[in-house]
KELUM-238473 format. One record per residue (C-alpha): z, x, y; residue in one letter. Coordinates in steps of 0.02 Angstrom, whole numbers, plus 32768, in hexadecimal, padded with zeros to 4 digits. Each point is the difference from the previous one (the first is absolute). Layout:
! residues N
Z:X:Y:A
...
//
This chain:
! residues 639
DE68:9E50:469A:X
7F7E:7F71:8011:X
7F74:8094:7FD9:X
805E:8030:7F4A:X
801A:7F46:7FD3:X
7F3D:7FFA:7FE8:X
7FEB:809A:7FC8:X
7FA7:8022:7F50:X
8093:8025:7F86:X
7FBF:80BC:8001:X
8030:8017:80C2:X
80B1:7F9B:7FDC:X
8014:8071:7F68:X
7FD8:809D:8069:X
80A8:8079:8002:X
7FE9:8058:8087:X
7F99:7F81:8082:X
80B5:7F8F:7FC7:X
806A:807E:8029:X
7FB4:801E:80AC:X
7FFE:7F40:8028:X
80B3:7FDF:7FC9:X
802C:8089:808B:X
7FB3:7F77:807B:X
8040:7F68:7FD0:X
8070:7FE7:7F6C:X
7FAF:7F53:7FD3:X
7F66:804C:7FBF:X
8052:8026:7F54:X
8001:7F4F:7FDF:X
7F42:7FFB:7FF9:X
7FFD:80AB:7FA7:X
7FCC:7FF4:7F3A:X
80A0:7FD2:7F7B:X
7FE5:80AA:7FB3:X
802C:8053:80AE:X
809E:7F81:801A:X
8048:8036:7F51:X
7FD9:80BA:8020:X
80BD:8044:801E:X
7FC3:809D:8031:X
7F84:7FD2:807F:X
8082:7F78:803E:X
806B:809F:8022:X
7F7D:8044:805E:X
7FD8:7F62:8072:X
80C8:8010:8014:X
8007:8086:8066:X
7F58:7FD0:805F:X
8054:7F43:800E:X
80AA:7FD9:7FCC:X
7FDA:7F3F:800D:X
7F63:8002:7F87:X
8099:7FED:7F76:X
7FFC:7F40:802F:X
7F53:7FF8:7FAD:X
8015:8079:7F7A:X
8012:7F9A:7F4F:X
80B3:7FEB:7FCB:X
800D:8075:7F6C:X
7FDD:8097:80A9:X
806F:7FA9:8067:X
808A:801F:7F6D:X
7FD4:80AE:7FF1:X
8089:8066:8031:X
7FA3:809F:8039:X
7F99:7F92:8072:X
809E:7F92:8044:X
804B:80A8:803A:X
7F6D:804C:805C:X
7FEF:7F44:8066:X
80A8:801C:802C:X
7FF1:8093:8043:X
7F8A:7FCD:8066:X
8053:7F3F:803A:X
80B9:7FBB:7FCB:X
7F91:7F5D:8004:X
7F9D:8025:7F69:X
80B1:7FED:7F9C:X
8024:7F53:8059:X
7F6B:7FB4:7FD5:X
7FA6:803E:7F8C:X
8074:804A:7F76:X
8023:7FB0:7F6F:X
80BD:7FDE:7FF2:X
8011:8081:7F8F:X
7FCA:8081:8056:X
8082:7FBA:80A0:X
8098:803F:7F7D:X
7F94:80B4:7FDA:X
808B:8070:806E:X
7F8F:808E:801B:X
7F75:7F7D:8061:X
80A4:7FB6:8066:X
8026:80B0:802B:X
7F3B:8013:8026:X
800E:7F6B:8076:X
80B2:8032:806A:X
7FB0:8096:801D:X
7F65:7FB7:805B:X
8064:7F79:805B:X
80C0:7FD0:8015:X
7FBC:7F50:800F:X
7FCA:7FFA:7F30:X
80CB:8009:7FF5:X
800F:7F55:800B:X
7F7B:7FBE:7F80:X
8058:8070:7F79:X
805B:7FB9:7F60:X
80D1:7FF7:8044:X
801A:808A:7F61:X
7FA1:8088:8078:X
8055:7FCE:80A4:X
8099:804F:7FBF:X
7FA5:80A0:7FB3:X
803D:8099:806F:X
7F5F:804C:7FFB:X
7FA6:7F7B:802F:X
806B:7FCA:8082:X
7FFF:80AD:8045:X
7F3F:8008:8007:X
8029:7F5A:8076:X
806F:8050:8062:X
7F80:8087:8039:X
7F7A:7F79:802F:X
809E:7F6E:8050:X
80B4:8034:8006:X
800B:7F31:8008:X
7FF2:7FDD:7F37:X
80B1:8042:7FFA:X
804A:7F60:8034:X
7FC3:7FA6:7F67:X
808C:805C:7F9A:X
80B6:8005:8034:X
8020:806C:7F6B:X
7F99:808D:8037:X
803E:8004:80B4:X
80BC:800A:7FBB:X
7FB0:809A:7F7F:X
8029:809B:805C:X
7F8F:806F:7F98:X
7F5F:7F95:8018:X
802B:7FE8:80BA:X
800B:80C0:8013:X
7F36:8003:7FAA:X
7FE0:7F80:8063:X
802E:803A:80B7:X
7F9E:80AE:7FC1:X
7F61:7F7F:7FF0:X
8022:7FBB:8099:X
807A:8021:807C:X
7FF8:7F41:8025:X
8045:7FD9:7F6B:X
80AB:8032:8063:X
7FF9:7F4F:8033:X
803F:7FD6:7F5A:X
8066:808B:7FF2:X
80CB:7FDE:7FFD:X
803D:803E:80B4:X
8094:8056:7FCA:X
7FA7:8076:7FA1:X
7FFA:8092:8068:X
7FC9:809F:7F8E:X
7F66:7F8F:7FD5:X
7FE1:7FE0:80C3:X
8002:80B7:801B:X
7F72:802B:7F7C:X
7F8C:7F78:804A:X
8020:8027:80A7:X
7FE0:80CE:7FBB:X
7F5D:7FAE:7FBB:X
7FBB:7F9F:80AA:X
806E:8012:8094:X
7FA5:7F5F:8051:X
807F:7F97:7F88:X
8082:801D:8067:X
7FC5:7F78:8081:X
8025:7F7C:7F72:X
80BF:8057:7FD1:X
8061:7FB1:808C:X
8099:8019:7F98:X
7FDF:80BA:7FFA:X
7FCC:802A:80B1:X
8097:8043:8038:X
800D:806D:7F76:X
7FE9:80AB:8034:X
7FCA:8071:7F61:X
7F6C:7F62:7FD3:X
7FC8:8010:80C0:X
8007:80B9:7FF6:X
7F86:8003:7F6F:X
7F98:7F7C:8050:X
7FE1:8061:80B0:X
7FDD:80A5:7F8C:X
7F69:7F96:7FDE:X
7FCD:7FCC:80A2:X
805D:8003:80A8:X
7FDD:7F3D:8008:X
8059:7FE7:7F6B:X
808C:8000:80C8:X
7FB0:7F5B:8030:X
805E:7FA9:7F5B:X
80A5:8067:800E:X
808F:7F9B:805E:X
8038:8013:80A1:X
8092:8085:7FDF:X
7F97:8067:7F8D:X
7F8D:8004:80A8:X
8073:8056:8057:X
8027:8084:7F69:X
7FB4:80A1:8044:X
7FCB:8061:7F64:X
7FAF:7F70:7FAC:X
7F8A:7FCB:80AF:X
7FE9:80C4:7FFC:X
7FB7:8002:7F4E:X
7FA4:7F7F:802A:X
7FC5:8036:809D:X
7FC3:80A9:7F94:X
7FA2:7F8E:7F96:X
7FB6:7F8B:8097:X
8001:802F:80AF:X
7FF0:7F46:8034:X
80B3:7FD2:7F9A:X
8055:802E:80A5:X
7FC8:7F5F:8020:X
8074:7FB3:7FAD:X
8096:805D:8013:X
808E:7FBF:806A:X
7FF8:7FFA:80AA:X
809B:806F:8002:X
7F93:8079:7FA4:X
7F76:7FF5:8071:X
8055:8011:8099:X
8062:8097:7FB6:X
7FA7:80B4:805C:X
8050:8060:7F71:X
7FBC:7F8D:7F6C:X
7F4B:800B:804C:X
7FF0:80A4:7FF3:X
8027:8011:7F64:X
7F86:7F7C:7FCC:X
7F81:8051:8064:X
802F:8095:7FB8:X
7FF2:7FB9:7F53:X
7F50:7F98:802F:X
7FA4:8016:80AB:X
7FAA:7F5D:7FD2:X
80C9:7FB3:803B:X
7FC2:8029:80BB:X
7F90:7F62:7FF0:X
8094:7F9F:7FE8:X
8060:8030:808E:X
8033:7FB4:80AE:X
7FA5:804A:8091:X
80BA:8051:8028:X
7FEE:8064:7F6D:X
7F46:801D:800C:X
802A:8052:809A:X
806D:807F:7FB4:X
7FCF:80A5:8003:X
8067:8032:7F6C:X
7FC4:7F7F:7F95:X
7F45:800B:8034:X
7FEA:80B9:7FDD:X
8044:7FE9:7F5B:X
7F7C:7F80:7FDE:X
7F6C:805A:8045:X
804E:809D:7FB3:X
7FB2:7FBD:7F6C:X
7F6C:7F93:8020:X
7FCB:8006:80A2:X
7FBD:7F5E:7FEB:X
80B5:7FC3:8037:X
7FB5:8027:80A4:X
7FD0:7F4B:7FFB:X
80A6:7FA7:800A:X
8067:808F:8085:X
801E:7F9F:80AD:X
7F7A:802B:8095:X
8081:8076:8047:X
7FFD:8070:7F54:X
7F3C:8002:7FFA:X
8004:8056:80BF:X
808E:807D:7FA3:X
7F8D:8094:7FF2:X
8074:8047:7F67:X
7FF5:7F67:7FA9:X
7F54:7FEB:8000:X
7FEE:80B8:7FC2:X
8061:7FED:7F7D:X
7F98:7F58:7FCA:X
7F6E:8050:8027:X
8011:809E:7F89:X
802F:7F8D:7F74:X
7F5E:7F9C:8028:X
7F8E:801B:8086:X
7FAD:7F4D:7FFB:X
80B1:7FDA:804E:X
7FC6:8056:80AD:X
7FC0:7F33:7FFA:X
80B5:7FB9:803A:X
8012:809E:8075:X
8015:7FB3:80B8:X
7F68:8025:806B:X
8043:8098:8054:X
801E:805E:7F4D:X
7F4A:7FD3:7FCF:X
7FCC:8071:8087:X
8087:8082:7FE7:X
7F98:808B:7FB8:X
8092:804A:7F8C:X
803C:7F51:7FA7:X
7F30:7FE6:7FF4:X
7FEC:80A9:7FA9:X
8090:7FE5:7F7F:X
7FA0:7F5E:7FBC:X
7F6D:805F:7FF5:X
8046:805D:7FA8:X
8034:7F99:7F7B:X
7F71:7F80:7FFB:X
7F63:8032:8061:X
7FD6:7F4C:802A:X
8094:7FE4:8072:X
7FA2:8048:8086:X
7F9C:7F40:8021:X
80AF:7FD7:8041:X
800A:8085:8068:X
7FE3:7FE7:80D1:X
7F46:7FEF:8040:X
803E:8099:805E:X
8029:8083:7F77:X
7F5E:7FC5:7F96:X
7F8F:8031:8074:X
805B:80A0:803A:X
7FA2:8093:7FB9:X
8094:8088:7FEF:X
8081:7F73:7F94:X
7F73:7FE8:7F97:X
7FE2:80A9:7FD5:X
80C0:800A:7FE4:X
7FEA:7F7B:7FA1:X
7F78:802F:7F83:X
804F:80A6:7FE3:X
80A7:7F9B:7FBA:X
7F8C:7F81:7FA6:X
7F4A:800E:7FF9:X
7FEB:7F5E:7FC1:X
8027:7F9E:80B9:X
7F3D:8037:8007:X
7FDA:7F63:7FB5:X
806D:7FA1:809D:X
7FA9:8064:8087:X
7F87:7FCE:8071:X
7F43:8028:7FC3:X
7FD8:8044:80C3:X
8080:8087:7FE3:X
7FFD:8033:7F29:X
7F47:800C:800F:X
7FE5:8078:8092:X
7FEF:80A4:7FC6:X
807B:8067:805E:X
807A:7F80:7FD0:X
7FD4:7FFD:7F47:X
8000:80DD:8003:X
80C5:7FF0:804C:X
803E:7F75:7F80:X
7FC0:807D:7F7D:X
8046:8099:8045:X
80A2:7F94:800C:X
7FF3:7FD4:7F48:X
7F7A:8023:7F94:X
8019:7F68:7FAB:X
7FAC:7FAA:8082:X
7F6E:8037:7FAA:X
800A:7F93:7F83:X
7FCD:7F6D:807C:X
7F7D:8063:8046:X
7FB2:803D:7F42:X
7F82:7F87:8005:X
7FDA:7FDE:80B5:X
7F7C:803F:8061:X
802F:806F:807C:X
7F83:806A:8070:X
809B:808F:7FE8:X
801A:7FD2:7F4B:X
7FF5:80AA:7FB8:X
8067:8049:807D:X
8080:7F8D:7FD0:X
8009:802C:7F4A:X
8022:80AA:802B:X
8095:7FCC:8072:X
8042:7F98:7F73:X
7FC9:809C:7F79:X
8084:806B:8074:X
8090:7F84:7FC6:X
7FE2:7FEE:7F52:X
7F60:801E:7F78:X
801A:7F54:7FCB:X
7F9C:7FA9:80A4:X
7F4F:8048:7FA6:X
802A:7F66:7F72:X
7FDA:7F93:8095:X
7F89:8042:803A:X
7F3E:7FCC:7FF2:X
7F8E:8045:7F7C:X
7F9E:806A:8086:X
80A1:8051:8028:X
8036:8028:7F52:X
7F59:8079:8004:X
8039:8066:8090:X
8024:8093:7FE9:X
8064:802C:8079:X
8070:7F5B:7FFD:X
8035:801C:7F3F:X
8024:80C4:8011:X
8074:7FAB:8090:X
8057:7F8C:7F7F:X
8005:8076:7F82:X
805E:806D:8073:X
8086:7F67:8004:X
8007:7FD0:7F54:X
7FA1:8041:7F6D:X
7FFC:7F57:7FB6:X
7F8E:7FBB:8091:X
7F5F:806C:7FA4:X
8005:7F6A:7F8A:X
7FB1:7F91:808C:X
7F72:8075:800B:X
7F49:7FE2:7FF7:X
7FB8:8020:7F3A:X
7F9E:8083:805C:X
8080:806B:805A:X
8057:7FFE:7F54:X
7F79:8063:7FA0:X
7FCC:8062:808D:X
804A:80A6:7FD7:X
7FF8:8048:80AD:X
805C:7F7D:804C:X
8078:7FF3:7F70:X
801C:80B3:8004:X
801D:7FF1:80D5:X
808A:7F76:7FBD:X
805D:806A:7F7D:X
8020:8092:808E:X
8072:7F61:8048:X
8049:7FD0:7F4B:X
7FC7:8023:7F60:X
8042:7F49:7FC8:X
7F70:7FC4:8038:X
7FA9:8039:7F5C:X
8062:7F6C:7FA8:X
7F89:7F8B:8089:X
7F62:8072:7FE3:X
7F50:7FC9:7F9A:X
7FD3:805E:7F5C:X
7F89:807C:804E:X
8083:8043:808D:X
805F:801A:7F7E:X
7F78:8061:7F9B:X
7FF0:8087:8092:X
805E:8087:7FD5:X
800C:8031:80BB:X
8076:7F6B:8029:X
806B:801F:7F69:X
801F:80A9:801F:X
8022:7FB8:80BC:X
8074:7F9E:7FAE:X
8057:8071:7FB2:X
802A:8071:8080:X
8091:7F70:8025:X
8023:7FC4:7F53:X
7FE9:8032:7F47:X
7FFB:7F48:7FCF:X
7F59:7FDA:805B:X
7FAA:8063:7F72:X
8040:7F5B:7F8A:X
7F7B:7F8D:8070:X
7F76:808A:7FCA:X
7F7F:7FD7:7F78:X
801A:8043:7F42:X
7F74:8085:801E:X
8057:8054:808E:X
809E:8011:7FA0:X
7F96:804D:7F64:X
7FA4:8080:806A:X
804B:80B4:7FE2:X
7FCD:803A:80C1:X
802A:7F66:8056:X
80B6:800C:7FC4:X
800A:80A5:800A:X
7FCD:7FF7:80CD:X
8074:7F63:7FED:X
80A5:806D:7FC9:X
7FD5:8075:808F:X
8005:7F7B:807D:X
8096:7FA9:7FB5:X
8065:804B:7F5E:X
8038:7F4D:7FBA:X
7F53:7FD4:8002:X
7FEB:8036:7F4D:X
8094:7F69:7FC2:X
7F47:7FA1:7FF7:X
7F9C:807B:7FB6:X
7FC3:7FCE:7F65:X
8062:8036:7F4D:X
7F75:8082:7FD5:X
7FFE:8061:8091:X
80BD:8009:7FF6:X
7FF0:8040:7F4E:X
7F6F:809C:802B:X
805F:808A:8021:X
7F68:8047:8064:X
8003:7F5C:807F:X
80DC:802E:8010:X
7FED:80BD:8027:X
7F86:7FD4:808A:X
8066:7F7A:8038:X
80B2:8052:7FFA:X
7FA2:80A1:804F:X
7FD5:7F8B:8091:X
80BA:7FB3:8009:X
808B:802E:7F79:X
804F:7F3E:8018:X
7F45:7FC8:7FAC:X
805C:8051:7F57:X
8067:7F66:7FF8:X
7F75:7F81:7FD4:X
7FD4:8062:7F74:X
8007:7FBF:7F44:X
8091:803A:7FA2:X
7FAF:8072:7F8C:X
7F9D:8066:80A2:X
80AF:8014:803E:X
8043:805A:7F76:X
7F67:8091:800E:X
8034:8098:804E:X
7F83:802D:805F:X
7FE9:7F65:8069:X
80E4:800A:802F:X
7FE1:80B3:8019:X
7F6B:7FE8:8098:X
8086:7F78:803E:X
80AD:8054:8004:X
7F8B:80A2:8053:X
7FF3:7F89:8095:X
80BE:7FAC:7FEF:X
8070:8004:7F81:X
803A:7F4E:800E:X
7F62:7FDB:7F99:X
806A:8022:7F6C:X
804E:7F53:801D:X
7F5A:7FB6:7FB1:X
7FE2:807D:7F71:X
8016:7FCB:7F5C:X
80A1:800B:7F9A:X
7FB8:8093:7F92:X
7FD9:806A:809C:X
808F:7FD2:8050:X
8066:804B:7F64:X
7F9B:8090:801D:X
8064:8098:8054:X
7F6B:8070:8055:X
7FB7:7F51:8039:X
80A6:7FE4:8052:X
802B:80AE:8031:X
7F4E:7FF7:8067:X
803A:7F58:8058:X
80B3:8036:802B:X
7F9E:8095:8062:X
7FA5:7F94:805E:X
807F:7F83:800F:X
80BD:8015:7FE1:X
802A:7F4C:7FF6:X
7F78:7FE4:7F68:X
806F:803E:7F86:X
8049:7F46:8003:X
7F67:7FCF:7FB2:X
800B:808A:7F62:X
8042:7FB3:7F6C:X
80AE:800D:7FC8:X
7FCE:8084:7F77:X
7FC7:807A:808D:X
8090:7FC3:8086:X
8083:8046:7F76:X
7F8B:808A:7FB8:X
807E:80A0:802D:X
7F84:807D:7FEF:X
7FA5:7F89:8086:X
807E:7FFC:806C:X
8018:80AB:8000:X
7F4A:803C:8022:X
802C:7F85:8097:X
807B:803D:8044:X
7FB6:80AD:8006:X
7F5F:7FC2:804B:X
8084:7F9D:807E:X
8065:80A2:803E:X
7F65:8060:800B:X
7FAA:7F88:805A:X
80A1:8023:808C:X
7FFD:80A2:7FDF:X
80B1:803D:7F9D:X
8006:805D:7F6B:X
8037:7F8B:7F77:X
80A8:802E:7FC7:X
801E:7FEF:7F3C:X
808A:7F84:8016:X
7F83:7F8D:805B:X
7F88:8008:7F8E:X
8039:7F6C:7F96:X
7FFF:7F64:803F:X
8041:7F71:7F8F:X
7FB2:7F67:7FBF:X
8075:7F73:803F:X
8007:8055:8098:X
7F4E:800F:8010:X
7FCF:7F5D:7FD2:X
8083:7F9A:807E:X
7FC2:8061:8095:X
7F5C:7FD2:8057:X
7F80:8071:8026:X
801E:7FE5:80A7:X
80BE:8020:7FEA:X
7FE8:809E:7FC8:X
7F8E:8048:806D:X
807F:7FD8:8071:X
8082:805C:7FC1:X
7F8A:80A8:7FEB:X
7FEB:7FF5:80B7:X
80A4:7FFB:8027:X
8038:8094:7F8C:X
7F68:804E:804A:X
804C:7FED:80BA:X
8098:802E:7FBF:X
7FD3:80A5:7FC9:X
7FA5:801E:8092:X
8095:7FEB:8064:X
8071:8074:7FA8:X
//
């Protein structure tokens, strides 16, 4: 302050070193140039750095009503003391000022202490202002606004009014402690407790002893049994049903009842935390402290000294939570064969164990061979048998080799081990068994999945493709463009695997020349062929010579074509399914059919027999019919 007073009227007309020292001390603006004091909008600013530097502002600012506001905002005060008397009657800055503090109530003109919305803005901050107005305390639809502002506010509420009691109480059930004229009422209690079970606490004494309402509570707060009856709390039945409802009730109970075994197991029965609170002669029960201790094994804790050592309540809380084992005996943590039990149920009680025993080596190789999870503590360790433990975990599942060190990941013969587990291990392997083609190739004899895990130049060899393939079609997907383009490669492909072709590429599918080699090698290759080389003759002729099922991928002109079809019915009755429904009801068709059908079993065709109609033709199968020769066949033999 002292340093602006005798500063050069540059520094005290300086906005922003002002603005900074106002933030200090407020006084400062009193040495700051006239300019500065009559700038409203750099008063506005110092505002909200300062509230009080509006004492030295000049009075034309200190009548500004932008700037009046923002003080306010900041400090009720600035409207006691330093507002002009005008700007005391300016609603929206009285409004401003209830908001910050209840306390600017009283300094405001009598015409706002009656305004509902200013009152109510009161309310929130001190339920207190409403005993300045008799008028709004008998006003049932302000009280109602008001007791939603603040539940206090029921204070000043008329008692009688009960469906205005219920809504508070619906709003904050900790107003019920001030309703003494409506504790005894059940309905208001009963929406109270649904709150909080301690909403009991405030109830009266015969709404203690109601059953269903302590329940509810109870089911909201296990400590409300607290302050039930003592009818209810000496009552077996009651108990445990509150138990049942809450095992948090337990707590509450007399050591009678914490010596129940009815009553305990249902607590532990759902945290066995509830352990805890049971009597000493329920914590030597060896079926209640199973029951706590598969809910929560950190419960083997309460467990009497004799369970700690029993080997079969120890193992269930290993079970559930590994680290229950520091509260087992000294006994069972040192005893080799329960620790081996133990790690097999949770490999995690590793971390418990002794370091003497986890880090000898025979005892490391038998808690993996008990779980091969146990290699996960072990991935990083150093071991003088640490390779010999990864393939004891490998035998268990692929996955180990992800914990396993990055000299491991380049043996060989640990990831063909994994690999042999799960495909999906591969993934873990060194960049350089990836792209090695021999090793990848050694891999794919296991599972060609692992192709999805290979590098780019495994995947380039066309020896572990065609390895590949041998198991699955789809490997040929993971193979580069090129291979898929070259005419011999997918030619040796559809040898190895027909479906190979699906990923051929769309103009070897369309050269007839590539498809007649192909289907020669394998009729099925004739359905990967493009529409059009489907519909030549030639190519469905060298299929149907091998099986005349290969109709079933001929195009619709062939397949309308009777010779075409006459060739694949000789090969294979059941292809005439396939022929069109032109040829199906051709009669001359049919008839050249049925000729080459009885000579085929050797009868001379009668003329009768000789035509076959078209419906009937047409709703029998291939299949059917063949059928039925036979059997007129056998007949005729008999006779």
């Amino acid at each position: 302050v002292e340093t602006l007073e005798h500063a050069s009227e540059t520094f005290r007309n300086d906005y922003q070193l002002v603005l900074k020292s106002v933030k200090q001390d407020h006084l400062v603006l009193r040495h700051a140039s006239e300019i500065l004091k009559r700038d409203a909008a750099f008063i506005l600013k110092a505002v909200r750095k300062n509230w009080q530097v509006l004492q030295c502002a000049s009075e034309e600012v200190q009548n500004d009503r932008e700037v009046a506001i923002e003080a306010v905002k900041r400090n009720w005060k600035a409207l006691h003391f330093y507002a002009s008397s005008a700007l005391k009657e300016d609603r929206d800055i009285a409004v401003q000022a209830v908001k910050q503090s209840s306390a600017s109530f009283h300094i405001l003109p009598d015409v706002f202490k009656s305004d509902h919305e200013i009152v109510l803005e009161a309310i929130k901050k001190d339920w207190r202002v409403l005993w300045r107005d008799d008028l709004l305390r008998k006003d049932g639809g302000f009280m109602k606004r008001a007791t939603k502002k603040n539940w206090r506010a029921l204070y000043g509420l008329a008692k009688n009014d009960r469906a205005e009691v219920m809504g508070v109480v619906s709003d904050d059930w900790t107003a019920l402690r001030f309703l003494q004229d409506f504790k005894n009422d059940r309905q208001i209690a009963l929406e109270a407790v649904k709150q909080s079970g301690e909403a009991i606490m405030y109830v009266s004494e015969r709404l203690k002893s109601d059953q269903d309402l302590v329940l509810e509570g109870v089911t909201q707060n296990g400590d409300a049994l607290e302050y039930a009856s003592n009818e209810l709390r000496f009552d077996r039945k009651f108990l445990l049903q509150a138990v049942k409802r809450n095992w948090r009730a337990l707590e509450c109970m007399s050591d009678a009842f914490r010596s129940n075994q009815e009553i305990v197991l249902e607590a532990v029965k759902q945290d066995g935390g509830a352990l805890a609170y049971a009597s000493k002669s329920l914590r030597e029960d060896q079926s209640v402290v199973l029951e706590a201790v598969k809910r929560s094994g950190d419960a083997l804790e309460y467990a009497s000294e004799d369970l700690k050592d029993d080997t079969q309540v120890v193992l269930e809380a290993v079970k559930e939570d590994w680290s229950a084992l520091k509260h087992a005996s000294s006994r069972l943590q040192s005893d080799r064969d329960f620790l081996l039990l133990a790690v097999k149920h949770n490999w995690c009680v590793l971390y418990c164990i002794p370091d003497k025993f986890r880090y000898d080596p025979d005892n490391a190789l038998a808690c993996v061979n008990q779980n091969w999870n146990a290699f996960r503590f072990y991935g990083y360790k150093t071991l003088p048998n640490y390779r010999q433990l990864l393939l004891e975990a490998l035998k268990g599942s692929g996955d180990a080799l992800k914990y396993a060190t990055q000299a491991m990941l380049e043996d060989r013969q640990a990831v063909l081990e994994a690999v042999k587990q799960n495909w999906k291990s591969f993934e873990h392997a060194s960049p350089d068994l990836k792209n090695d083609h021999r090793f990848v190739f050694e891999a794919v004899k296991q599972d060609w999945r692992v192709l999805h895990c290979a590098g780019e130049e495994a995947r380039s060899n066309q020896m572990v493709i065609f390895e590949a393939l041998k198991q699955d079609a789809d490997a040929l997907e993971l193979a580069p463009a090129g291979l898929r383009c070259d005419r011999q490669a997918m030619l040796d492909a559809a040898y190895i695997n027909w479906n190979a072709l699906k990923y051929a590429s769309g103009d070897l599918l369309n050269n007839l020349d590539f498809m007649l080699e192909a289907v020669k090698k394998n009729w099925h290759n004739l359905k990967h062929g493009s529409y059009s080389i489907r519909n030549d003759r030639r190519l469905i002729l060298e299929a149907i010579k091998q099986d005349g099922m290969a109709l079933q991928w001929a195009g619709d002109v062939l397949r309308d074509d009777a010779d075409i079809v006459m060739e694949a019915v000789k090969r294979t009755p059941d292809a005439l399914e396939f022929a069109s429904t032109g040829v199906r009801t051709n009669r001359a068709f049919l008839n050249q059919l049925t000729k080459m059908q009885q000579t085929a079993a050797g009868t001379a065709p009668r003329r009768s027999s000789l035509v076959v109609s078209a419906p009937a033709a047409v709703s029998r199968s291939p299949s059917a019919r063949l059928r039925m020769g036979e059997k007129k066949k056998k007949k005729k033999n008999g006779k």
